[in-house]
C-alpha positions in Angstrom: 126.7 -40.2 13.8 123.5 -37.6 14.0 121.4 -38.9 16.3 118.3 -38.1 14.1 120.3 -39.3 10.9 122.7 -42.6 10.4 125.3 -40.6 8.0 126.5 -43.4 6.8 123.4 -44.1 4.6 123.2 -40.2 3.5 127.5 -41.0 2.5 125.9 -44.2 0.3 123.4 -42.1 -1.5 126.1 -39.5 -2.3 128.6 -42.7 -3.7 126.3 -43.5 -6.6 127.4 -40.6 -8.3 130.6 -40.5 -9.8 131.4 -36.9 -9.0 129.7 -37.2 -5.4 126.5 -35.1 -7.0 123.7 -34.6 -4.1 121.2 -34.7 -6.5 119.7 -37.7 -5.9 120.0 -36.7 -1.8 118.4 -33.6 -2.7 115.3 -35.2 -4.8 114.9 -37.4 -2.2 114.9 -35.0 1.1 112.4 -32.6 -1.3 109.9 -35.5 -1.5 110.3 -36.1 1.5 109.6 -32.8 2.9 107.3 -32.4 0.4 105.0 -35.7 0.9 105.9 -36.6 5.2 103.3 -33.9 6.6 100.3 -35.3 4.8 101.7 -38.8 5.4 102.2 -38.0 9.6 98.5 -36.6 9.3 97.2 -39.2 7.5 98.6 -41.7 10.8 97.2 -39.4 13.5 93.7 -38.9 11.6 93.7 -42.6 10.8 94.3 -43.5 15.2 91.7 -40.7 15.7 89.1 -42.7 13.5 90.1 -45.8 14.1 91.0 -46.2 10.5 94.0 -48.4 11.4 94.6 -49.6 7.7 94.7 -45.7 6.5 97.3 -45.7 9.6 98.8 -48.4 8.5 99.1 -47.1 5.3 100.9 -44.3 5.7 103.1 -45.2 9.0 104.5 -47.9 5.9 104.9 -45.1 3.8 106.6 -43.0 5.7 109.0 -46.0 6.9 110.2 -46.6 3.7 111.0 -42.8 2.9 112.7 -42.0 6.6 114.6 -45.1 5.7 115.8 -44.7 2.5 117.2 -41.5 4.1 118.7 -42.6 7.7 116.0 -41.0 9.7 116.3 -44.6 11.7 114.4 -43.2 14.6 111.5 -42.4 12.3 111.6 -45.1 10.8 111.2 -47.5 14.1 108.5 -45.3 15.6 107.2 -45.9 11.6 107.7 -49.8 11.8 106.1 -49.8 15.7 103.1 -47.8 14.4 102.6 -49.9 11.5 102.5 -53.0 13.8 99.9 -51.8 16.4 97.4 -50.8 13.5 98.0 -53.8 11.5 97.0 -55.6 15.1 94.7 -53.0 16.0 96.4 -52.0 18.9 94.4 -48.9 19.9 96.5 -48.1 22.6 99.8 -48.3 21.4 98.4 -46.3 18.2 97.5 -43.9 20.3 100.6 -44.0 22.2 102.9 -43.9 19.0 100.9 -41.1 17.1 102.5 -37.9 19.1 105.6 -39.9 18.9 105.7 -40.5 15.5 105.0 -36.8 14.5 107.7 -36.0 16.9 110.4 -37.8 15.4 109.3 -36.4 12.0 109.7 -33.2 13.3 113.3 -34.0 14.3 114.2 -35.4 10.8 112.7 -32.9 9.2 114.9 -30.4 11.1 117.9 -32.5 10.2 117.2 -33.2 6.6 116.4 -29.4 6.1 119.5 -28.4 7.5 121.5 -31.1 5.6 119.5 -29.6 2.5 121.1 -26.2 3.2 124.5 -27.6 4.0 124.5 -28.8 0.0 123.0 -24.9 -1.2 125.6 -22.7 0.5 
């Protein structure tokens, strides 16, 4: 298993196609390149405000998409983030922000080179 990506969900999304088609992988790592910066932003500038339900918001966003693609370590920093801002946990929102935009950066990496694995 990639330490950034549980395969074995990126296998299940390739089964519902009959011919093993990436399309719907590739649809869903393009939105997800396309929409995780703004959503990653949109946590940090909501921690820096102190706008912890725009936070919340998009650390709930961004949980669903990392998980409907095996990015589980996203995803947990995603779930952890969207607890402290639901609670208002300053601290541990400001804590989990650099994390959080560091474990995108990791799936990102990994998705993008998945992405190109498909292309070549």
């Amino acid at each position: 298993m990639d330490p950034v990506l549980d395969m074995s969900v990126v296998e299940e999304l390739l089964s519902f196609s009959d011919d093993g088609d990436p399309e719907l992988l590739m649809d869903l790592i393009q939105m997800f390149l396309e929409d995780g910066p703004s959503k990653v932003a949109a946590v940090s500038e909501g921690v820096s405000a102190g706008d912890f339900e725009k936070a919340e918001r998009a650390a709930h966003s961004l949980k669903g998409s990392s998980g409907n693609l095996g990015a589980r370590l996203l995803q947990n920093v995603c779930e952890e983030m969207q607890l402290a801002t639901r609670y208002h946990k300053l601290d541990d929102s400001r804590r989990l922000a650099p994390m959080l935009s560091q474990r995108f950066t990791e799936a990102e990496g990994a998705l993008r080179k998945l992405q190109a694995s498909y292309k070549s």
